[in-house]
C-alpha positions, 0 to 999 in steps of 0.5 A, a space after each residue: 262789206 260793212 258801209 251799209 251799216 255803218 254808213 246807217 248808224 253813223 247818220 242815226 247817231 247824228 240825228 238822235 242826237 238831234 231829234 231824239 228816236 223816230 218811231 214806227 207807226 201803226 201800218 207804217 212800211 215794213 222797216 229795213 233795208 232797201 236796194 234801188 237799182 236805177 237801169 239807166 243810171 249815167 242817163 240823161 233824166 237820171 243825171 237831172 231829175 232820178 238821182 236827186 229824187 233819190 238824193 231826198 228820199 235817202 235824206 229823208 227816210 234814212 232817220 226812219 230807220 231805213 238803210 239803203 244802197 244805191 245802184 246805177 246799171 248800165 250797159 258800160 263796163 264798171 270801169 268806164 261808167 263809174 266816172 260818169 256816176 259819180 259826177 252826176 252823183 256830186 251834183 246832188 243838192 240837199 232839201 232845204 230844210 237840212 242844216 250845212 252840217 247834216 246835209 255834208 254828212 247826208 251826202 257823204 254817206 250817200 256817195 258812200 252807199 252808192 256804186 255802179 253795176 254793168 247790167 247787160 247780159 241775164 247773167 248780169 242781172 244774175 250776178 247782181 241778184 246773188 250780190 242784193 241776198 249776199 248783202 243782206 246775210 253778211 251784214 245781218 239785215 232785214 230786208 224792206 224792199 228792191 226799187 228798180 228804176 227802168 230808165 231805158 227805152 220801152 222796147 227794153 221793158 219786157 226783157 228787163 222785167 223778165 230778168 228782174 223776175 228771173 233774178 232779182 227778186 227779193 226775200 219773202 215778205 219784202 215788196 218789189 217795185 218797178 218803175 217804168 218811164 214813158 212812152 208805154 206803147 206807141 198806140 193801142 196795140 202796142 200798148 196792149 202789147 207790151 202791157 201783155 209782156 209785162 204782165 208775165 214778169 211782174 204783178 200789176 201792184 208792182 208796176 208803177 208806171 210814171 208820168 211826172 205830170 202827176 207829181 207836180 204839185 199844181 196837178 195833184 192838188 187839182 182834185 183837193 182844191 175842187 173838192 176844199 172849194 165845192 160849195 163854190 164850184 159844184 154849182 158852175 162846175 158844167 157846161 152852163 156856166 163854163 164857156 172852155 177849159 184850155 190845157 197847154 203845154 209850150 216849150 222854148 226848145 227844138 228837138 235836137 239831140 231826141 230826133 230818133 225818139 221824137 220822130 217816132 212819137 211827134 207831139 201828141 205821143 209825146 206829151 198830149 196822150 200822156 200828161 195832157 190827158 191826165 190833167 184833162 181826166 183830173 178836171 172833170 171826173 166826178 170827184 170821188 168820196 175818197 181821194 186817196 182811194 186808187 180804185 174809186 179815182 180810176 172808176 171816175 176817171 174811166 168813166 170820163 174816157 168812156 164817154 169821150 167822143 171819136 176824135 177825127 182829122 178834123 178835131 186838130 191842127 198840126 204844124 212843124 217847125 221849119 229846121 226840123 226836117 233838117 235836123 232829122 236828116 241829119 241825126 237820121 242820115 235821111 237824104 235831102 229829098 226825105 220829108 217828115 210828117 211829124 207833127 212838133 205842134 197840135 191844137 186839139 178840141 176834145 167833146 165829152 159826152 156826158 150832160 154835165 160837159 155836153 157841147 163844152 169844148 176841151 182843148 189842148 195844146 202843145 208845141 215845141 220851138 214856141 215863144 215862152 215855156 209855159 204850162 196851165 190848165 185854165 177854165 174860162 167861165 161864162 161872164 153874164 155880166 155887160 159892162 156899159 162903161 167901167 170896162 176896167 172893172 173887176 167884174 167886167 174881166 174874164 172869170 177863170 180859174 188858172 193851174 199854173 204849172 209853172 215858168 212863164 211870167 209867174 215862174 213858180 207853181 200856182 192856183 189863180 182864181 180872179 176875184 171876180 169868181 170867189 175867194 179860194 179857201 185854204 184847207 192845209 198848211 202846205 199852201 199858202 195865199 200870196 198877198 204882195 204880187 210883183 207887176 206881171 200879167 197872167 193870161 192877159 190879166 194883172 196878178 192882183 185880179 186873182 186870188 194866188 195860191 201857191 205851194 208853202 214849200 216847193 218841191 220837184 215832181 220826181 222827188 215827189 213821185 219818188 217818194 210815194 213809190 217808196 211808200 207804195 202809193 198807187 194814186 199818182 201813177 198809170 194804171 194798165 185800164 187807164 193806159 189802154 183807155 188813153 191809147 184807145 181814145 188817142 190811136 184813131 186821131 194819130 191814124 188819121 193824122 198819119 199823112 197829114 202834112 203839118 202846117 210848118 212855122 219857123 219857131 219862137 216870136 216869129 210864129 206871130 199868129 201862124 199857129 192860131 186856131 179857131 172852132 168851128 162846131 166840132 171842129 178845129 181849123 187854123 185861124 189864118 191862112 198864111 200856108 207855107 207849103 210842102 212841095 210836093 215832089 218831097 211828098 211822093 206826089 205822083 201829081 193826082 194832088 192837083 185833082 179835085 172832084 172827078 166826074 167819070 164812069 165805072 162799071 157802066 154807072 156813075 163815079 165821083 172821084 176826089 181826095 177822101 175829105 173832097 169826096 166825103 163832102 161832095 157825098 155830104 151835100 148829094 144827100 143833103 139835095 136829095 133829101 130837099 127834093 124828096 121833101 119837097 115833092 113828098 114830104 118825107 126822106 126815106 134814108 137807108 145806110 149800112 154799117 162799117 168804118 167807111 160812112 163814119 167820115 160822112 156822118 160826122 160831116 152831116 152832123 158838123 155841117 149840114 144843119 139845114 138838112 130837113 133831120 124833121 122830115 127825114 127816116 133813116 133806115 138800116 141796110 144790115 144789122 149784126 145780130 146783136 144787142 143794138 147797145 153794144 159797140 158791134 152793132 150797126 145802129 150804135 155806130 150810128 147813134 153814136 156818130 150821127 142820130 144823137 147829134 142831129 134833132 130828128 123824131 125818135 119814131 124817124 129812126 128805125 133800127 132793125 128788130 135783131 132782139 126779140 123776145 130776149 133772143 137774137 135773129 130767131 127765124 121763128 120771131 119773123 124779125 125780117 118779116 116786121 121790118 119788111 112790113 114797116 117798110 111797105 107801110 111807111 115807104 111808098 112802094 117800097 122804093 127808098 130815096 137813097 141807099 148808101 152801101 159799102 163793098 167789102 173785101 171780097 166784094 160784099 154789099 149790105 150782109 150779102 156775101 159771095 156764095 149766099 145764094 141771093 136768088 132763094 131771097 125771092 121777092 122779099 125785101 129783108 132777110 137773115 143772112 151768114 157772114 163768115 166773120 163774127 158775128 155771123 148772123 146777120 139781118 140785111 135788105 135783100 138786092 130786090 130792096 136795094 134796087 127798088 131805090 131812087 138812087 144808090 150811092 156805093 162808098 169806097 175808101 182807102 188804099 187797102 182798096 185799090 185791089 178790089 177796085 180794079 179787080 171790080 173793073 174787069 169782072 161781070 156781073 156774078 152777084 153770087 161770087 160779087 154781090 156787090 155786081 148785083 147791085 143795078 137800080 131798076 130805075 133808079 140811079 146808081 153812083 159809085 163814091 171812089 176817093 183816089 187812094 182806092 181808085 189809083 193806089 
């Protein structure tokens, strides 16, 4: 009953002894006893990295006058479990800065002071509760605060939290702090999700969601080294001076022994959503006026989410190593015909829309089974200097500024900078220059053409991070707004990629340049193409793999077929012909398009590829608008702002966006918006009659803002008009049928499995634009071709 407090005294005596009294500061954290219960404790990361994090914060607070107790939960009765605690409790290594003696004392006391609890049932975690209060009325102590340590799979989180709420809480006045690992979530809803659970147990400031990224000491430093150096940085810190920004993360091992976790997340759940990110959010925020200030640091870094651009398929590349399928057959009892299409390797390039990094590429990468274990962050600045002869020069080097996270050649944590950029200052003693360098290179450079700084004492990052969680320090850790706005910005790109098949490479030196990649616009393709295939009969082909672009006809009109990205190209340079002709006959494109996700694929392409199309002389046009500000996510033309318009130089009196917003007020028949935009189009269209339409077709056999049971007939002659959808927002403004069949030509995109059904029923049904608007849709004498991929036209 008494070990707690005696195991305390013990130890203070010896340290008094030694340095006299600590005393507590003003705004110091509440001093008194502190329970840590790690769920999870005979774990994996608790045996390598949580029990020695909690082995230093012990050694270090416990002469603050703290007193602890340990716990390690588990789903194993205590009997079997507690010979497993303790072997990872003997593994324990002292800090350096201990004396043999002192660290012998500290860690006997420590062994002491710590037991193991089964933690299965709710009445476990009531029993456990009950035994945390008992303590501390026995042994008459005042209680500081309870650490639970989630080191369990996230699926466990809410109910966990919801016992901890139950059960666990502590006395008044003293803090509750849960600590959860990733993976938070596998996507955005799921994240949200969980977010959700979470929140009806535990209070946002109570939450410290982990990524131990955050605790190396290279990534912390990265916003004090950029604002100690600004006077260097600010003016090069941009898109004129920098030329890329490279985020890497390689790993030596497979995943064997983790196939059940991995297989669900693959590489970028793993570590480029969460780690990656972070450190990419850490380079190019604006630097706040305040670092340690945990609200201004998540503006800026919100701010930097917000105005990342959709990353596409195209935006990455995805390989596999080759026993990797193996290995997941046999740790999941797949047959030999199963096939994964989990990525263990990416490559990916990130745009952030913002002036300051406009057009800068961001990449980052990470792979298992590569040929070293290494991770940096590396900033490659423009050299706007040409060497004639000396091309061994200092100045005729890369100019870059290296966060080496550590292994590789250097093998200890790092920030390089090549002295033919500047001279780093120092601004703390917890770093120091070193001078005398071993013969190594770093990035294909030698050592001594940079600058190295590097921690005066190394520390590991869970110690790190363990330590500001007792302390209470938010700054290192996920808030729930940075979570959902990683997962948002992520969850599109791992959906497209979804059934991909990743490029499969055989591991370590033997990858040679297979998994080299190059940028193209905004897009990333391997370098070679040295392909190994994946046969198809693992892949459920049903042997459409083989087509390409299909010609044929449907509902008596013209039908292209192919693969989506065949089709989203073939749909591309129809365009691109039509708008030449047009030019070159009139000397003006007039272009209408519609709304929704399926366009966005061919925007990009457009925008990416298409940089001889006559933008000058081209008017785009809306076929419908949501009855919204046109500012705002829902609407049409910010869709299409934001994928094509801005990316393409065309005069802003081009571009014509429907009149929704009128005198301070949405769709208002009184303010004849449809009216204006009718006589726009007779004055500007000649006889009204648009090169090129491109509509989609909804579920229920919508086109435009034209719904079943509308009564498309009481539009009469006119060419626009206010319409009502079912769905939210339900007013909205739409070119009329009569608009659409004046056209040249109409193309109607269908994409997607989702729509096979429609596509068939489509087939079969005549045409009743009242019950299908879509069958109202017949050119007077112009062409109409439908753009059908093979996922909506065969299933």
């Amino acid at each position: 009953m008494w070990k707690v407090v005696w195991a305390t005294l013990l130890l203070l005596a010896t340290v008094c002894a030694q340095r006299g009294y600590a005393k507590e500061t003003k705004g110091a954290p509440k001093v008194g006893h502190v329970s840590v219960v790690i769920v999870g404790g005979t774990g994996d990361l608790a045996k390598k990295y949580l029990w020695q994090g909690f082995f230093h914060l012990y050694a270090n607070q416990v002469s603050s006058g703290y007193s602890f107790s340990f716990y390690g939960g588990g789903l194993l009765p205590k009997d079997k479990a507690t010979p497993f605690l303790f072997e990872a409790l003997k593994g324990v290594v002292c800090p350096r800065e201990l004396s043999v003696e002192r660290c012998a004392l500290v860690k006997e006391q420590f062994l002491k002071l710590a037991e193991y609890w089964q933690l299965k049932t709710s009445e476990d975690y009531q029993a456990l509760g009950k035994h945390l209060t008992e303590q501390l009325t026995q042994e008459g102590i005042v209680e500081a605060g309870r650490l639970f340590y989630l080191s369990v799979p996230a699926f466990a989180y809410a109910d966990i939290a919801e016992r901890i709420n139950n059960s666990c809480r502590p006395t008044d006045g003293a803090w509750l702090r849960v600590v959860l690992e990733k993976p938070f979530g596998h996507d955005f809803s799921s994240a949200q999700l969980l977010s959700t659970q979470l929140g009806t147990s535990l209070k946002d400031e109570e939450m410290y969601r982990i990524d131990h990224y955050l605790g190396k000491q290279v990534v912390s430093k990265i916003l004090p080294f950029r604002r100690e150096n600004s006077k260097h940085l600010d003016p090069i810190w941009n898109k004129h001076h920098i030329e890329r920004v490279e985020i890497v993360l390689k790993e030596t091992l497979d995943a064997r022994g983790r196939i059940p976790f991995y297989d669900q997340y693959g590489v970028i759940r793993d570590v480029i959503q969460n780690h990656l990110t972070e450190v990419m959010t850490l380079l190019t925020m604006g630097l706040p006026a305040n670092l340690s200030d945990v609200k201004e640091v998540l503006r800026n870094k919100l701010k930097i989410f917000s105005a990342l651009q959709h990353l596409d398929r195209n935006c990455a590349t995805i390989g596999q190593y080759q026993n990797y399928n193996l290995e997941v057959q046999e740790e999941l009892n797949k047959t030999k015909e199963y096939y994964s299409l989990t990525p263990t390797f990416a490559g990916i390039m990130v745009h952030i829309d913002i002036a300051q990094y406009e057009k800068m590429p961001i990449i980052l990468t990470s792979g298992k089974m590569l040929d070293e274990r290494l991770g940096y962050a590396r900033i490659l600045f423009k050299n706007d200097i040409f060497c004639v002869q000396s091309h061994n020069s200092v100045h005729c080097k890369p100019k870059q500024i290296v966060f080496y996270f550590g292994h590789g050649t250097l093998q200890y944590p790092a920030i390089l900078v090549s002295k033919n950029l500047f001279k780093p200052d120092l601004m703390d003693t917890e770093w120091k220059e070193i001078t005398e360098h071993k013969d190594v290179s770093v990035l294909g450079m030698p050592i001594s053409d940079y600058y190295v700084l590097t921690p005066t004492v190394q520390r590991e990052a869970y110690a790190e991070l363990i330590s500001h969680i007792f302390q209470g320090r938010k700054d290192s850790f996920i808030s729930t707004e940075n979570l959902l706005a990683s997962w948002g910005f992520w969850t599109p790109l791992l959906h497209g990629l979804a059934k991909t098949s990743p490029r499969l490479y055989p591991g370590g030196a033997d990858n040679g340049n297979m998994l080299d990649f190059k940028l193209l616009g905004r897009e990333v393709n391997f370098a070679n193409e040295a392909v190994v295939m994946i046969p198809q009969d693992h892949m459920g082909g049903s042997g459409a793999e083989s087509f390409q672009v299909m010609q044929g006809k449907y509902r008596s009109a013209e039908m292209v077929s192919a693969w989506p990205e065949e089709l989203i190209v073939r749909l591309a340079a129809d365009l691109q012909a039509s708008a030449e002709k047009a030019v070159r006959e009139g000397g003006r494109f007039h272009l209408a398009l519609s709304g929704g996700s399926s366009p966005l694929a061919l925007f990009q392409r457009l925008a990416r590829h298409h940089y001889s199309f006559p933008w000058r002389d081209t008017h785009v046009w809306m076929v419908d608008e949501r009855c919204v500000p046109l500012t705002e996510l829902d609407s049409n033309f910010r869709t299409l702002h934001d994928h094509l318009l801005q990316h393409v130089k065309m005069p802003y009196f081009n571009i014509h966006p429907m009149p929704v917003q009128m005198n301070q007020r949405l769709c208002v028949e009184e303010d004849s918006g449809a009216l204006l935009y009718e006589s726009e189009i007779n004055q500007l269209v000649n006889a009204s009659s648009f090169h090129f339409v491109l509509l989609g077709v909804g579920y229920d056999g919508h086109t435009a803002s034209l719904f079943p049971g509308s009564k498309l007939d009481a539009h009469g002659d006119s060419l626009v008009a206010l319409t009502e959808s079912p769905a939210k927002p339900h007013q909205r403004m739409s070119l009329t049928l009569r608009a659409i069949n004046q056209a040249q030509k109409v193309g109607v995109l269908v994409m997607g499995k989702s729509k096979h059904e429609l596509v068939t029923q489509l087939s079969r049904v005549k045409d009743n634009p009242n019950k299908w608007p879509i069958t109202g849709i017949r050119p007077t004498s112009g062409r109409l071709v439908w753009y059908i991929d093979y996922d909506a036209l065969l299933g």
